[in-house]
GUGUKE-335944 format. One line per 3 residues: number of its first residue (from 1); their letters; for each residue z, x, y of C-alpha. Coordinates in pm, 1 decimal, decimal comma. Layout:
NUM) a) Z:X:Y; ...
This chain:
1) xxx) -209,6:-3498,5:-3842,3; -319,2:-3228,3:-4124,5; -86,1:-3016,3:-4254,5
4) xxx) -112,3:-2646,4:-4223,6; -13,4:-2452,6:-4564,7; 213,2:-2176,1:-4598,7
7) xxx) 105,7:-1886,6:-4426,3; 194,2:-1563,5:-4614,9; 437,2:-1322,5:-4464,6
10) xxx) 159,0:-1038,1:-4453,1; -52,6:-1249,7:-4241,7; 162,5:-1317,0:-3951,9
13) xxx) 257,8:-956,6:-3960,6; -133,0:-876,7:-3922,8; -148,0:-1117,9:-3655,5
16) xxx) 128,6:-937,1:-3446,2; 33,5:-570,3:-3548,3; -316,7:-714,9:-3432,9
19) xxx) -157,2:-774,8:-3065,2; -214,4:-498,6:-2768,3; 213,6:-627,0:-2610,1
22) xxx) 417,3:-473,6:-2769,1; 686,3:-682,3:-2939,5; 1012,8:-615,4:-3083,0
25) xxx) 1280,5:-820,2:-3196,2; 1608,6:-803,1:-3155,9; 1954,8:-994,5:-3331,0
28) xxx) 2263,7:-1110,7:-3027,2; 2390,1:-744,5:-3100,1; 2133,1:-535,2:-2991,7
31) xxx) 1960,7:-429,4:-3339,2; 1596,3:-441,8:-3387,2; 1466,0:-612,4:-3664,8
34) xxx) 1096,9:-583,7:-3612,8; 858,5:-369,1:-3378,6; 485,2:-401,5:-3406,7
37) xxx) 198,5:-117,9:-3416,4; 132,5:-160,4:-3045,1; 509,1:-111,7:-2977,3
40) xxx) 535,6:203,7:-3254,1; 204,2:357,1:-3112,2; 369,1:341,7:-2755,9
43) xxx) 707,7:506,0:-2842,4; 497,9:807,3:-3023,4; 281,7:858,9:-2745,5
46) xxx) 581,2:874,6:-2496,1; 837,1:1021,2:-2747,5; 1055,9:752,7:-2731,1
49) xxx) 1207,7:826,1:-3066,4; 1243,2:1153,4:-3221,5; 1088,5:1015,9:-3583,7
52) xxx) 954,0:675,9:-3468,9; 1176,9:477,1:-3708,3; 1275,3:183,4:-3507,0
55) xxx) 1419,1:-27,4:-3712,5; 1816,0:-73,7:-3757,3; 1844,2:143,0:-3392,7
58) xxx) 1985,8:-59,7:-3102,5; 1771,5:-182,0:-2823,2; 2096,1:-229,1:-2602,6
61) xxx) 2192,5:140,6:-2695,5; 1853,8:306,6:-2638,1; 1878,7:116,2:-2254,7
64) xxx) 2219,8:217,2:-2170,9; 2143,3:548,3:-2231,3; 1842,7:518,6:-2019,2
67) xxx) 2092,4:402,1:-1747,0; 2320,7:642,0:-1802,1; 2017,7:907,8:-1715,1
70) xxx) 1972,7:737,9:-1408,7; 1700,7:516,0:-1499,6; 1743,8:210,7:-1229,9
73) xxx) 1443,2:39,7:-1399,0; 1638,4:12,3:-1735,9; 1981,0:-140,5:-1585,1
76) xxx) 1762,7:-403,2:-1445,8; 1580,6:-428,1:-1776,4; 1898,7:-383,8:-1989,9
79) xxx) 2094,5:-653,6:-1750,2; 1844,6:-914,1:-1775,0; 1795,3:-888,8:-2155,5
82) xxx) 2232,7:-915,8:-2183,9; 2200,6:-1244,5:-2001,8; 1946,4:-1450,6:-2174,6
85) xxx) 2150,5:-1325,0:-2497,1; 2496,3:-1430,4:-2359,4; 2260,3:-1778,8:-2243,1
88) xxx) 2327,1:-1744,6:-1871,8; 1918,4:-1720,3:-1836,5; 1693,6:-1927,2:-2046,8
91) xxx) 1449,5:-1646,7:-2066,7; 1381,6:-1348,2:-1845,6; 1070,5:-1213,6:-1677,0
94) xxx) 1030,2:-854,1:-1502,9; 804,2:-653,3:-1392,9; 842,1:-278,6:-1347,8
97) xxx) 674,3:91,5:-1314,9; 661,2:318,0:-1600,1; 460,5:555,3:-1461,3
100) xxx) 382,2:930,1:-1639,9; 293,6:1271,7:-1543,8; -72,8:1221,9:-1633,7
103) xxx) -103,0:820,0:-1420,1; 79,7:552,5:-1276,8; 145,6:241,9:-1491,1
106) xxx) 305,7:-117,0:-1462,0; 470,0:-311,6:-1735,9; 576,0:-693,8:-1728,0
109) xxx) 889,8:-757,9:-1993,3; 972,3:-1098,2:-2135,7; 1285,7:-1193,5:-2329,9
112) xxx) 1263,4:-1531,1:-2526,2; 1554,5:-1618,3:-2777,5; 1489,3:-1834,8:-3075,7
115) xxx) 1671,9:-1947,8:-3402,5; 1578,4:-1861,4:-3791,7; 1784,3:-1928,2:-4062,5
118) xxx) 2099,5:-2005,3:-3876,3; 2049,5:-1661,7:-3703,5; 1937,6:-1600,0:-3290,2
121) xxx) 1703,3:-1385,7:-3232,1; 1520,3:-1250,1:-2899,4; 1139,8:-1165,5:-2861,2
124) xxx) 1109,1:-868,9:-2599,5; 724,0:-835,3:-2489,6; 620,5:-523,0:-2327,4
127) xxx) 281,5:-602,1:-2146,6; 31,4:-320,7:-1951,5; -55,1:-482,8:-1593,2
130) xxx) -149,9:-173,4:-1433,3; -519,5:-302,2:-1379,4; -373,6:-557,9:-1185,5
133) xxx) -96,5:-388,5:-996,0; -416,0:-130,9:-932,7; -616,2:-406,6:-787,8
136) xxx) -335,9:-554,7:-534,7; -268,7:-239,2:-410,2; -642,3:-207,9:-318,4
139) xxx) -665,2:-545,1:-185,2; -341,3:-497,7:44,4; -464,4:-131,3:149,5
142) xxx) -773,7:-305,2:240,8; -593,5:-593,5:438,7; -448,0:-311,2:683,0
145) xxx) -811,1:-115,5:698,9; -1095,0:-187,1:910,0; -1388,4:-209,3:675,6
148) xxx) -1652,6:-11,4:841,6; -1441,4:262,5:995,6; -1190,9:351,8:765,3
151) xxx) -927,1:326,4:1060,1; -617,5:49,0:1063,2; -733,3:-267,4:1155,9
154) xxx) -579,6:-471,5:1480,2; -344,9:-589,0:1222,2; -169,2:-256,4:1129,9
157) xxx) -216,3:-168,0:1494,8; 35,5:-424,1:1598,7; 291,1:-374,6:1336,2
160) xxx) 273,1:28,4:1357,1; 316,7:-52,5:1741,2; 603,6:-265,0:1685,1
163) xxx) 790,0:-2,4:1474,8; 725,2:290,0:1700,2; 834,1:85,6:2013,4
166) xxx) 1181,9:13,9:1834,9; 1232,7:354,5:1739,1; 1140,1:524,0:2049,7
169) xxx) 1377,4:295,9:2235,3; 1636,2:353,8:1962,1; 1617,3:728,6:2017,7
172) xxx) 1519,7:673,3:2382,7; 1195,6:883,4:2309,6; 843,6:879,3:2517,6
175) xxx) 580,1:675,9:2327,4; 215,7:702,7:2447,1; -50,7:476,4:2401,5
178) xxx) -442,9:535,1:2475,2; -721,5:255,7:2431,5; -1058,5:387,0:2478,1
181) xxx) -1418,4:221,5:2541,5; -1700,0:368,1:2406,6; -1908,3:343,5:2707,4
184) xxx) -2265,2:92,8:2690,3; -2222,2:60,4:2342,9; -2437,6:-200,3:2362,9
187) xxx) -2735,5:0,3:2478,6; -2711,2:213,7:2137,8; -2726,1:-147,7:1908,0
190) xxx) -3025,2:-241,5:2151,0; -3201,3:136,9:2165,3; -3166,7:225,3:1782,5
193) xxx) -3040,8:-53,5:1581,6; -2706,7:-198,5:1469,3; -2738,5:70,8:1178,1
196) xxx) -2712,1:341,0:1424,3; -2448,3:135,6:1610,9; -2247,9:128,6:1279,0
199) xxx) -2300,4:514,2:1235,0; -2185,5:579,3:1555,3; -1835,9:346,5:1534,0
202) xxx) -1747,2:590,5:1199,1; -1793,5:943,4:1340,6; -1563,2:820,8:1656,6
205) xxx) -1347,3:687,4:1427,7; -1343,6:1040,7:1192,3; -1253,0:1198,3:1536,2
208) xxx) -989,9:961,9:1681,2; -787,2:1089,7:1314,8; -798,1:1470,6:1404,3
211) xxx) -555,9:1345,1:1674,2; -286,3:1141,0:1516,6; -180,1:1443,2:1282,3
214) xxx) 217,0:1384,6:1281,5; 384,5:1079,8:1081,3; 444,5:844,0:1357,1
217) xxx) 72,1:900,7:1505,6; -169,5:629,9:1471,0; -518,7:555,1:1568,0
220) xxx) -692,2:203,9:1527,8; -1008,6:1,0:1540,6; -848,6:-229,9:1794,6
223) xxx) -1202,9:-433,1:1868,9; -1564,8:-404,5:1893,4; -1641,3:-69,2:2012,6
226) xxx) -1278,5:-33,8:2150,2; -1021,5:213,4:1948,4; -618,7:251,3:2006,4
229) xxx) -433,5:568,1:1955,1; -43,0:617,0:1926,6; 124,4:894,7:1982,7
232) xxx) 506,0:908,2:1924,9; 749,0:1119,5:2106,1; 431,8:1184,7:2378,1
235) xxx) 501,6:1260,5:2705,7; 275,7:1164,6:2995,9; 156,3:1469,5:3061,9
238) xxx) 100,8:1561,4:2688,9; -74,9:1253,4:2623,6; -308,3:1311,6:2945,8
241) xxx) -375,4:1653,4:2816,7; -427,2:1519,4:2449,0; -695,2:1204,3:2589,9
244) xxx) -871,9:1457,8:2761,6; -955,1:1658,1:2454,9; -1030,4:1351,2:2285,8
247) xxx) -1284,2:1291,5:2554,0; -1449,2:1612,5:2550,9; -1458,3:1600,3:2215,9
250) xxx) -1665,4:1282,5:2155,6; -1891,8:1438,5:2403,2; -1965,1:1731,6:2195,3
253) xxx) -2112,3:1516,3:1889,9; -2390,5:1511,9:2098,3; -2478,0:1107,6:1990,8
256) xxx) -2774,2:986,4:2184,7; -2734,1:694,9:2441,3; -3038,5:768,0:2656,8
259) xxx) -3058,4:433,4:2846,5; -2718,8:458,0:2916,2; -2631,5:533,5:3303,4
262) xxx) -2346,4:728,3:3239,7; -2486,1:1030,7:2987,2; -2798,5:1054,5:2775,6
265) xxx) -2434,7:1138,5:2527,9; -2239,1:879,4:2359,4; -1936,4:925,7:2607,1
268) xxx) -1569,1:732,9:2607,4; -1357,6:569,0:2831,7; -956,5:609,7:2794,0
271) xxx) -678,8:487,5:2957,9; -300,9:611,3:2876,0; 9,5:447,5:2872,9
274) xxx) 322,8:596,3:2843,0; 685,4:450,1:2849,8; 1055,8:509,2:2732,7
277) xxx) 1100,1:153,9:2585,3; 1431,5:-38,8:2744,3; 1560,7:-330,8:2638,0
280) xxx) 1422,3:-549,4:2926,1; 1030,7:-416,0:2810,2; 804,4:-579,8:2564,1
283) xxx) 536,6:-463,7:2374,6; 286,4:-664,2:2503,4; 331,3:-506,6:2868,6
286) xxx) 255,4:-177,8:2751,4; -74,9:-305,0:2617,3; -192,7:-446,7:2926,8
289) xxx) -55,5:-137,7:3128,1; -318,7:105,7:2876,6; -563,8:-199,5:2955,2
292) xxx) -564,9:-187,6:3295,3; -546,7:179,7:3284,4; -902,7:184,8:3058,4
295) xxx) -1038,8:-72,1:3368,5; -973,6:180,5:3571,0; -1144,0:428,9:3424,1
298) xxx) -1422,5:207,4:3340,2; -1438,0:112,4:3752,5; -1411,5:484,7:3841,0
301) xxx) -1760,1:576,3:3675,5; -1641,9:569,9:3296,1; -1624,6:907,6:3064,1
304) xxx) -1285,0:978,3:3211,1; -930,1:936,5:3160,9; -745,2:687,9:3383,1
């Protein structure tokens, strides 16, 4: 194996004021003994240090006082760096936000100890992973959406159901729940074209939200051409009264359907649902109760409330 000659001191500095982590490097005590640009450039654009000399200062000291501001995110930090120094960790790994006024921003932090000269040292890496913290949040927020409506998906339906039902049994409140049918859907795919369809599917969907308005509303793509809406602390005569304006106001977007029996008008079917959760009820009864309560409305001539 060839043997590599001495690398100059200058290089390796360029090599780490060349990297976009920021490093700095710290003795068992606390004191930094090296920073590079990337970690300098930071500090001055978030006035970290009042001349940006960070040499000889204490990395310890600038986190306790962090902590002592109330900075949770820097006791974590701060704890985790004390206990791969003290050797209770081999290294330490930690993500956390460090977001400003302007954006929101993640950081990862990694604390690696090593010897030189007799003397232990510790490598703290600051690295940016906000692009990728960015793109989880999308891909969970699109998880819980349905794609072509913008509404919850079935999936979010069932959890948001799940924590209304417990809370409305814990404060022994109403909770309402209407599933609607848009009626001989299938007569708009086969009239005008799946596009159409698709068109349709979004402007019920931007109406169902103009009636889940309060935090523990919720409305749904629950299937198909079928939608759910929540309502919290609903009676059943103010969820009647609310399905019914719901109805009407589907009607007035004036969609075409002419082959459809019911309307030459896109037109909806709902049926309502509306309990005090006990302990002895389930979930998955009040579903089928709203079911059978949309049959009936579909039996009964459809573009009514049942």
């Amino acid at each position: 194996m060839p043997e590599f000659p001495n690398i100059p001191d200058g290089f390796l500095r360029s090599v780490l004021n060349s990297i976009t982590e920021h490093i700095v490097v710290i003795d068992c005590h606390g004191s930094i003994a090296f920073v590079n640009n990337s970690w300098i450039t930071f500090g001055q654009d978030n006035a970290c240090t009042r001349d940006g000399d960070w040499l000889h200062q204490n990395y310890l000291e600038i986190c306790d006082r962090a902590v002592w501001r109330g900075d949770k995110t820097a006791g974590e930090a701060v704890e985790g760096v004390r206990a791969v120094i003290k050797g209770l960790l081999p290294y330490f790994y930690y993500e956390y936000p460090c977001h400003s006024p302007q954006t929101k921003r993640w950081f990862t932090m990694r604390v690696t100890p090593f010897d030189l000269a007799s003397h232990q040292y510790y490598v703290i890496t600051h690295q940016d992973i906000t692009d990728r913290k960015l793109a989880e949040q999308q891909v969970r927020r699109l998880s819980r959406v349905d794609a072509l409506t913008g509404l919850a998906n079935r999936r979010t339906f069932d959890q948001t159901l799940h924590d209304e039902w417990q809370r409305a049994r814990r404060e022994g409140q109403p909770l309402s729940l209407a599933m609607l049918d848009i009626d001989h859907f299938k007569l708009i795919n086969d009239t005008y074209g799946h596009p159409v369809g698709d068109t349709c599917l979004k402007k019920v969907g931007q109406t169902l939200t103009g009636f889940t308005n309060r935090p523990g509303d919720s409305c749904a793509r629950y299937g198909g051409e079928e939608f759910a809406l929540i309502w919290s602390n609903t009676s059943e005569d103010q969820a009647r009264e609310l399905a019914n304006r719901l109805l009407h106001s589907v009607a007035d977007l004036r969609i075409p359907n002419e082959a459809s029996p019911t309307s030459p008008w896109l037109t909806i079917s709902i049926g309502v649902s509306t309990v005090i959760p006990a302990i002895d009820m389930d979930e998955d009864r009040f579903i089928t109760q709203a079911d059978q309560a949309l049959y009936q409305a579909k039996s009964n001539g459809r573009n009514r409330v049942a």
